[in-house]
N, C-alpha and C positions, 0 to 999 in steps of 0.2 A: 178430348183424347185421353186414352189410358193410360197412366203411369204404371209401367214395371218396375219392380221392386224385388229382392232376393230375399227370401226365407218366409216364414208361416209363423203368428201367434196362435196361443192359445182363441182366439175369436174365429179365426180363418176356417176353421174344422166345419162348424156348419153348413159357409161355404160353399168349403170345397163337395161337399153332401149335395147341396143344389144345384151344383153346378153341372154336377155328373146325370145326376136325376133328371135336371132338363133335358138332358139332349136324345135322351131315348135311348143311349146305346149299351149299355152297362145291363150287365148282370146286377143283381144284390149282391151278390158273393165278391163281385167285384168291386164296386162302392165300399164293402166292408174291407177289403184290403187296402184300398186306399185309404179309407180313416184309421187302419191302424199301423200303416205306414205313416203316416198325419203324427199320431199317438208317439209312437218311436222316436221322430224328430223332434216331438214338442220333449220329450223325457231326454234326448239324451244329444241333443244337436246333430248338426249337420256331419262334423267331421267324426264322430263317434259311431252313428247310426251308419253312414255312408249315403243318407240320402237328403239331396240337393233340392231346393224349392226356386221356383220364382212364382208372381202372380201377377194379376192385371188387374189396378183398380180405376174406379170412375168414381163421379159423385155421389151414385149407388151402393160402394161395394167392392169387394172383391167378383169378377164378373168372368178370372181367367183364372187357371195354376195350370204350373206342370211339375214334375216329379223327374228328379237324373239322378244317377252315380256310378262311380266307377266299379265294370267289374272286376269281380275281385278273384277272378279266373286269367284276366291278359294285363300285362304291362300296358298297355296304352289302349284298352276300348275300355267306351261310356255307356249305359244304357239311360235310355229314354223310358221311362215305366210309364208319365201318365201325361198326355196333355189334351187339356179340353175348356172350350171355352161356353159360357152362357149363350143358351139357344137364344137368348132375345139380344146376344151380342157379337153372335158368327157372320162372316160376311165381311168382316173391317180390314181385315190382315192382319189380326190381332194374335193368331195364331202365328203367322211366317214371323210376324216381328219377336214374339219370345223365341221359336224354334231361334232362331240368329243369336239372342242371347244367350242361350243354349250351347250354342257352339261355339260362342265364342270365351264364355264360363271353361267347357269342356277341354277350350284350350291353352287355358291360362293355368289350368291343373296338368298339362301334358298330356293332354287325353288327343288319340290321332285320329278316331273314326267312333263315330256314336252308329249305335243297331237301336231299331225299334221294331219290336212286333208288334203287330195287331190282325184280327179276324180279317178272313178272307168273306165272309158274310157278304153277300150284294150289296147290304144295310152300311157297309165299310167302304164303298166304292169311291164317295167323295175322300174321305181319311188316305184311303191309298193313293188319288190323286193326288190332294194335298203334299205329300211325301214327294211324290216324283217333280209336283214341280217346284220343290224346294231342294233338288238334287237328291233328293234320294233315290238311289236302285235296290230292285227286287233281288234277294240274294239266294232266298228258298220260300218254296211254298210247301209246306208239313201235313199233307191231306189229311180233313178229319182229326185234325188236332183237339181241337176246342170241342167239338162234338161231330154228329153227321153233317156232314155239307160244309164245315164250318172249319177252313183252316187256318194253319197259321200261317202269318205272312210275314217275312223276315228282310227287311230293308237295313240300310246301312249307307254312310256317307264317310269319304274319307274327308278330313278334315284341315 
């Protein structure tokens, strides 16, 4: 079973790199924001940068991460920037069990409703699953956001 754990060393970078790279869904452009979101937190911490780590290891590795923080637009919403887990590790609940610590991190800061977006991409249809049946509800869908065909999809949980 996997051990979650809160924040990211300098080792975890690579990674989080493969982690994203398995699973087919990611842009480049995306994976490069992630590792310099990654870069931000290793230089300046969690409470400075404003972004929040957990991860998922096994005997393997790091095999899971996800990325939060508060915005810094509302008194009490979180966002969820990144969570994804190793293609050769999906399927466990490995996901629903950090989303839970997630929210409940989210709530120990006073945070009252975490948003996550992600593509509306056919390729996203498990991912949007995933969300609803961890309570999350669809708030907006942003036609064409991300490119043609490809919107954004704007969920949210009150917490």
């Amino acid at each position: 079973m996997a051990l979650i754990s809160k924040g990211i060393g300098p080792d975890d970078k690579k990674r989080i790199e493969e982690i994203l790279k398995s699973t087919s869904f990611f842009y480049d452009f995306e994976i490069e924001t992630a590792l310099e979101i990654a870069d931000e937190t290793l230089n300046k911490g969690s409470e400075e940068s404003g972004y929040f780590w957990l991860k998922a290891s096994d005997e393997n590795g790091v095999i899971a991460f996800a990325n939060y923080g508060k915005n810094s637009f509302s008194t009490h919403s979180w966002d969820l920037y990144w969570i994804a887990v190793h293609q050769n590790s999906r399927h466990n609940k490995l996901g629903s069990r950090m989303l839970l610590d997630i929210e409940n991190d989210v709530r120990s800061h006073g945070g009252k409703i975490l948003w996550i977006e992600t593509s509306g991409r056919p390729l996203y249809a498990p991912t949007e699953a995933f969300y609803q049946r961890n309570g999350y509800s669809l708030q907006a869908s942003l036609k064409d956001f991300y490119g043609p065909g490809d919107p954004k999809q704007i969920y949210s949980k009150v917490l």
